[in-house]
C-alpha positions as CSV (number, residue, x, y, z in Angstrom):
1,X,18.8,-0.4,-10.6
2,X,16.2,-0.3,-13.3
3,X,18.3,0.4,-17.1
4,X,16.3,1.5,-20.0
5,X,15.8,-0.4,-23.3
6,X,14.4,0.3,-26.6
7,X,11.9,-2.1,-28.2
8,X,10.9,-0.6,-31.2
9,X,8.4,1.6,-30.8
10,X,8.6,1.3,-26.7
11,X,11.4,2.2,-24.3
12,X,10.8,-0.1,-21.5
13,X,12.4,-0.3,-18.1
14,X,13.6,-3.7,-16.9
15,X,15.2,-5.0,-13.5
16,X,16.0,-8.5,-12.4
17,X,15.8,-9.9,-9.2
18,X,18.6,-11.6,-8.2
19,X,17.9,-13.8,-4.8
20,X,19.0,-10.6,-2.2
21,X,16.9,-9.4,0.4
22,X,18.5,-6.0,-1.3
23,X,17.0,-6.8,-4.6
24,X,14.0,-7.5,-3.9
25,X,13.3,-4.6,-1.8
26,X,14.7,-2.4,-4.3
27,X,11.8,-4.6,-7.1
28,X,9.3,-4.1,-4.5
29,X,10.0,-0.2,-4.5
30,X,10.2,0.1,-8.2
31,X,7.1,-1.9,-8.9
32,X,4.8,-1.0,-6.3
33,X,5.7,2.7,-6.7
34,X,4.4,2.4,-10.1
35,X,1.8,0.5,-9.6
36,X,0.4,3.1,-6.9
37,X,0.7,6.1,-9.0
38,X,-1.5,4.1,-11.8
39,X,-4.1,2.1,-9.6
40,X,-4.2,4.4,-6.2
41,X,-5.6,2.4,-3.3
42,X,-5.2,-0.8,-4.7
43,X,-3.1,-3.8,-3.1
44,X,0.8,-4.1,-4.2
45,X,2.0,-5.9,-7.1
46,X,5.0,-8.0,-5.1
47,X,5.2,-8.8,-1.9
48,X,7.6,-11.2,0.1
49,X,7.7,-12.7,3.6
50,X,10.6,-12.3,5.8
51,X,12.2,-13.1,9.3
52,X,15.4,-11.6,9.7
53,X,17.3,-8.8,8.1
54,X,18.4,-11.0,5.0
55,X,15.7,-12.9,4.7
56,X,13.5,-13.5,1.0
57,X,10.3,-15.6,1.5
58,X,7.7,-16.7,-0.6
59,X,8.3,-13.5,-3.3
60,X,5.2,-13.4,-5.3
61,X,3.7,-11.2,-8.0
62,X,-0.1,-10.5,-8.8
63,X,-0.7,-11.5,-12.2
64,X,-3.9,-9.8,-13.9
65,X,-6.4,-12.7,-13.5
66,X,-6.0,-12.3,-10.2
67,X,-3.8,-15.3,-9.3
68,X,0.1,-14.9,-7.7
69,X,2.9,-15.9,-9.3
70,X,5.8,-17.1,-7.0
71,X,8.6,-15.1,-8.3
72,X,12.1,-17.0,-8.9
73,X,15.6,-15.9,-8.8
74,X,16.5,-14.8,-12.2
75,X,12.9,-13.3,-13.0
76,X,12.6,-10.0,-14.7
77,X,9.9,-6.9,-14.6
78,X,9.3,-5.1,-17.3
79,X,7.7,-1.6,-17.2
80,X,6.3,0.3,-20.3
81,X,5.0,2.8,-17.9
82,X,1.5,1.9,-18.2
83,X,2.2,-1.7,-16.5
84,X,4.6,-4.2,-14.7
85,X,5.0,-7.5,-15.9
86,X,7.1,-11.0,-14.5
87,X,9.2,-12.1,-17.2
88,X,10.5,-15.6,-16.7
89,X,14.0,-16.0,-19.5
90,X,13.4,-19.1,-21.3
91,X,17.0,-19.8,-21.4
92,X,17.4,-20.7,-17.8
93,X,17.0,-24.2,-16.6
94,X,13.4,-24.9,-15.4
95,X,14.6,-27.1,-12.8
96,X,16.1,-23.4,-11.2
């Protein structure tokens, strides 16, 4: 569930993905959603791969250059309402 948060002078939506097949389709939703309503007709923001019900492959997130970024389990997006970015936390270990 995305929760609201004020950054002076922006409130900003945020969400974190935390390694279930549940969160990420609930990101997926939240982000692409967006992303439609803003850039009609243009490819989705995060995608994943999957198998089986429960199953989270290869999550990754279009950057604005172009490139993907493969999404980790901790990562946040942040919407302003005008975009979605990947926030990696600098506090977590990079070896996670």
């Amino acid at each position: 569930m995305a929760r609201n948060h004020r950054i002076e002078p922006v409130t900003v939506e945020i969400m974190e993905w935390d390694g279930s097949r549940q969160s990420i389709d609930a990101l997926c939703w939240w982000v692409n959603t967006q992303w439609a309503e803003w850039h009609p007709g243009e490819d989705p923001l995060l995608t994943f791969e999957f198998t089986g019900a429960d199953d989270v492959n290869r999550p990754r997130f279009a950057q604005p250059d172009g490139d993907f970024e493969n999404v980790q389990v901790g990562d946040w997006f942040v919407s302003d309402g005008e975009e979605v970015l990947l926030v990696r936390p600098t506090w977590r270990d990079p070896g996670t």
